[in-house]
C-alpha positions as semicolon CSV with decimal commas, in nm:
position;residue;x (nm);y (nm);z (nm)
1;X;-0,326;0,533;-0,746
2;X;-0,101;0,784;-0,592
3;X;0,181;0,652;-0,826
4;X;0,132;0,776;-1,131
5;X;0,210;1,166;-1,252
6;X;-0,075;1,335;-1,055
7;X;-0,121;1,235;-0,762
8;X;-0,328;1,528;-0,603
9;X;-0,559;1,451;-0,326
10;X;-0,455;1,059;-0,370
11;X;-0,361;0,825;-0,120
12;X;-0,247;0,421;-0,183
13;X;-0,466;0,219;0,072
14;X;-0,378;-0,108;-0,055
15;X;-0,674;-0,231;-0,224
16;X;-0,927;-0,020;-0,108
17;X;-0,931;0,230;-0,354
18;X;-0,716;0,031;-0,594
19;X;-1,048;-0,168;-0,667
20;X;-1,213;0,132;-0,846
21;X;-0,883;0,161;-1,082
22;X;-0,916;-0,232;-1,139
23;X;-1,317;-0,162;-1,243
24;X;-1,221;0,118;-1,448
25;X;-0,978;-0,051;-1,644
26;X;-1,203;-0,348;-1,699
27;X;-1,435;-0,118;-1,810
28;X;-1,251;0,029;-2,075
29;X;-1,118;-0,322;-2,218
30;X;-1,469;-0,450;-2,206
31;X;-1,570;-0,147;-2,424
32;X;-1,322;-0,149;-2,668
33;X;-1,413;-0,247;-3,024
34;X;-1,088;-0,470;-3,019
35;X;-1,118;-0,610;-2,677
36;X;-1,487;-0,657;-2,594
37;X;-1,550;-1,021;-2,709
38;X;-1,184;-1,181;-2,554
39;X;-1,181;-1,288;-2,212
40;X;-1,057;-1,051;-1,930
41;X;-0,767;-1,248;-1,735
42;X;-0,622;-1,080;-1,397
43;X;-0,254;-1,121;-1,290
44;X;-0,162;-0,894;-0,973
45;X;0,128;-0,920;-0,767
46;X;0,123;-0,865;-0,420
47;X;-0,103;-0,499;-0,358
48;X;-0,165;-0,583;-0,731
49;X;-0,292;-0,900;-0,629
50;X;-0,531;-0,783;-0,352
51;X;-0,650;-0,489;-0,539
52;X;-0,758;-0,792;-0,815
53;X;-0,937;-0,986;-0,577
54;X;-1,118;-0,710;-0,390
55;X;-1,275;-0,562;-0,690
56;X;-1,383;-0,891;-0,849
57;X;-1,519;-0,961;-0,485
58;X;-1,671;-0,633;-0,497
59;X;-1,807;-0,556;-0,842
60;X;-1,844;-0,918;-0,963
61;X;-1,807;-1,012;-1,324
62;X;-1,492;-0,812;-1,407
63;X;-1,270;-1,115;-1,482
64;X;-1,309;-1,422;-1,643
65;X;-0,971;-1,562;-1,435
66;X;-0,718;-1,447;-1,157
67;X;-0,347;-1,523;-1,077
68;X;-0,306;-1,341;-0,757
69;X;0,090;-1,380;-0,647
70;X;0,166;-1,317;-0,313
71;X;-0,151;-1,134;-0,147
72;X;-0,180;-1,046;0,195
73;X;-0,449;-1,173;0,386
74;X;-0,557;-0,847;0,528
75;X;-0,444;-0,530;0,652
76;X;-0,498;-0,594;1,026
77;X;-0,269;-0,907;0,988
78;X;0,008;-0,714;0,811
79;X;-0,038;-0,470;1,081
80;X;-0,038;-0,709;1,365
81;X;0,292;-0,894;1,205
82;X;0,486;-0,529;1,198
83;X;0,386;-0,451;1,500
84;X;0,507;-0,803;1,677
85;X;0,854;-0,716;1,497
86;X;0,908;-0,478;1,732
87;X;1,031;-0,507;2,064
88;X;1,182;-0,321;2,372
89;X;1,224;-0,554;2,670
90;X;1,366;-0,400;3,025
91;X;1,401;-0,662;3,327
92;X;1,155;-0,902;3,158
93;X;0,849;-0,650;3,031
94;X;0,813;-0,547;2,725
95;X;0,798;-0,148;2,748
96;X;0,603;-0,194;2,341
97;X;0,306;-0,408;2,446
98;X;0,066;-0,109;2,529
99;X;0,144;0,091;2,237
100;X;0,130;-0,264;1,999
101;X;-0,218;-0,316;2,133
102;X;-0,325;0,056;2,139
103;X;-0,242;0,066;1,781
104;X;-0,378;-0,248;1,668
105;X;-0,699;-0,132;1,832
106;X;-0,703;0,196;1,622
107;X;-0,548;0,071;1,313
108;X;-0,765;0,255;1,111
109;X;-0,845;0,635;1,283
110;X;-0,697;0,882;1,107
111;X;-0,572;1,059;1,375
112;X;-0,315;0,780;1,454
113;X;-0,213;0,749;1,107
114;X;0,107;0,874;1,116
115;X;0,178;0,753;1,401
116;X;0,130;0,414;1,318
117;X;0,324;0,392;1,009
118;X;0,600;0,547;1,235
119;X;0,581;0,236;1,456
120;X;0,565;0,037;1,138
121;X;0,879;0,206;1,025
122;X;1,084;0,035;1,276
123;X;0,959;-0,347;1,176
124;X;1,093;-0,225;0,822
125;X;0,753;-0,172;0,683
126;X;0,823;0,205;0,530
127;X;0,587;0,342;0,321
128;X;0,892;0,502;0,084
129;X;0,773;0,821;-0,097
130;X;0,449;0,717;-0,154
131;X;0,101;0,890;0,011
132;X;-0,067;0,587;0,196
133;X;-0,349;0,598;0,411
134;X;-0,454;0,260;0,598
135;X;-0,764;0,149;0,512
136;X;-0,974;-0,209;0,599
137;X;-0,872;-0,462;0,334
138;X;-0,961;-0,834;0,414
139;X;-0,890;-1,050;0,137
140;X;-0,945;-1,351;0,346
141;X;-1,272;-1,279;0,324
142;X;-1,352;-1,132;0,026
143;X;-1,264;-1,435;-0,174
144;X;-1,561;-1,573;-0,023
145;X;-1,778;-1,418;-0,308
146;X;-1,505;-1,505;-0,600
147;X;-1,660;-1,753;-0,786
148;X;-1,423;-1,740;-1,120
149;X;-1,102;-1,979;-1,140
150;X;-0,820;-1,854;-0,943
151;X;-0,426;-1,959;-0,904
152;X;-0,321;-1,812;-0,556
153;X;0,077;-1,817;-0,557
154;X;0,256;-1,748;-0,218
155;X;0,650;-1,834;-0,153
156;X;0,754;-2,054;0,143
157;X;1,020;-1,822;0,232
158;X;0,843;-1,511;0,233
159;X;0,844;-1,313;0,541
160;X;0,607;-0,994;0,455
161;X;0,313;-1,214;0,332
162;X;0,416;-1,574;0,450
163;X;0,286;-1,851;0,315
164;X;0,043;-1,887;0,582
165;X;-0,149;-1,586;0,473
166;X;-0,190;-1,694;0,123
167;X;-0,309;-2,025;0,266
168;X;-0,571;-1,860;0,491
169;X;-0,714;-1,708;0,164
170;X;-0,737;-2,022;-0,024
171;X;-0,899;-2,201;0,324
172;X;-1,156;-1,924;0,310
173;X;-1,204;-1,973;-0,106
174;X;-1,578;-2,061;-0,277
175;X;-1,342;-2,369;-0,412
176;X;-1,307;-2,276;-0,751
177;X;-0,938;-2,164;-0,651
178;X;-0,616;-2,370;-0,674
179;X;-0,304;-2,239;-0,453
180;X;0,070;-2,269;-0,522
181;X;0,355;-2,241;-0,248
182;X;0,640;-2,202;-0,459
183;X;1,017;-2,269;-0,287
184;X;1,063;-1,847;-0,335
185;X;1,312;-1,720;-0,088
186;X;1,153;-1,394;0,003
187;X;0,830;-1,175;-0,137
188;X;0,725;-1,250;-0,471
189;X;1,006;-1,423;-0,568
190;X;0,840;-1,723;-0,726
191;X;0,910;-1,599;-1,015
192;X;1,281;-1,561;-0,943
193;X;1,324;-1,898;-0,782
194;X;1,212;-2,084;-1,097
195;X;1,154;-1,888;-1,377
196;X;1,036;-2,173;-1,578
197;X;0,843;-2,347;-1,328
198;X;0,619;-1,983;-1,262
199;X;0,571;-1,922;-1,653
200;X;0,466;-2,311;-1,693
201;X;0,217;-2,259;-1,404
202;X;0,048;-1,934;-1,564
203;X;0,013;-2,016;-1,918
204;X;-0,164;-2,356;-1,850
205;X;-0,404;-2,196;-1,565
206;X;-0,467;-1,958;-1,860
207;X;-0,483;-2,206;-2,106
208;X;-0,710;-2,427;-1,943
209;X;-0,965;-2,109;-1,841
210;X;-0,966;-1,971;-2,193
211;X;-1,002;-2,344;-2,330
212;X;-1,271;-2,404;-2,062
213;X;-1,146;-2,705;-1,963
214;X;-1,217;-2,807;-1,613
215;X;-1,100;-2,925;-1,358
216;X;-0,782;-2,733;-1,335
217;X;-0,488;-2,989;-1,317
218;X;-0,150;-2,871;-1,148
């Protein structure tokens, strides 16, 4: 959404709207003559991964699996972290506090939009050339109502989604979900860090859901 050839009237809210382009490609694998009787696995990485989550949360029964590297654990966090990145201290008070906490009240009116991702600019959060619009996206709660197996994957290291946040998921998980802090040195660089170690991971957690073998084993 908004990245693709048209992008008209489009905006990328970071899962929000994402979710309805997750359904409608389920749909269409689920319907194809080829396709329809294999088992639907999810693997998103970082908005990827949150767009995953919030439309299986949302929707139910789209996946059969997910490997979701690197989500955030909502938008208001990711918001509040930016935010704390920036500072302007004179004599001992810091000239930012009323704006951080005006903004983080009114993360989401549209009016302050701009604005916002202005302030965001400055933590190093830019939006590049891409039409976002901030929307409420919780992840830490919607995996509440994801019941299928799931692999969460976060890197120690990382700094825009910290392994905290990918924890906070997993604490809030039904328990059918196993989580992996890989030794990555920023954002989704588990990979990276040990390519063998990341492709080992995936192909047994897919292995073992297409197999139907449980409990998972890590």
């Amino acid at each position: 959404r908004a990245h693709g050839d048209n992008t008209q009237g489009q905006c990328c809210s970071f899962g929000a709207y994402e979710r309805l382009d997750v359904k409608a490609a389920v749909e269409y694998v689920r319907s194809h003559p080829l396709l329809k009787d294999k088992p639907v696995l999810a693997y998103g990485i970082s908005m990827g991964a949150v767009s995953v989550l919030e439309a299986q949360a949302y929707y139910q029964n789209l996946f059969d699996a997910i490997i979701a590297d690197s989500p955030f654990d909502s938008v208001e966090s990711v918001i509040e972290r930016g935010l704390k990145k920036i500072n302007f201290v004179v004599a001992g008070y810091d000239l930012i506090a009323p704006l951080r906490a005006f903004f983080k009240r009114h993360s989401f009116d549209e009016r302050i939009d701009q604005a916002l991702k202005f302030m965001l600019g400055f933590a190093g959060m830019h939006a590049s050339t891409i039409n976002t619009c901030l929307k409420p996206v919780s992840p830490d709660q919607s995996i509440k109502k994801v019941t299928v197996p799931t692999l969460l994957i976060g890197c120690a290291k990382d700094e825009q989604v910290p392994a905290a946040a990918v924890r906070a998921i997993h604490e809030e998980s039904p328990g059918s979900t196993e989580l992996w802090i890989a030794d990555g040195r920023g954002h989704i660089d588990a990979f990276f860090a040990n390519p063998e170690e990341y492709a080992t991971k995936v192909n047994v957690f897919f292995d073992q859901v297409v197999e139907k073998n449980t409990p998972l084993s890590f």
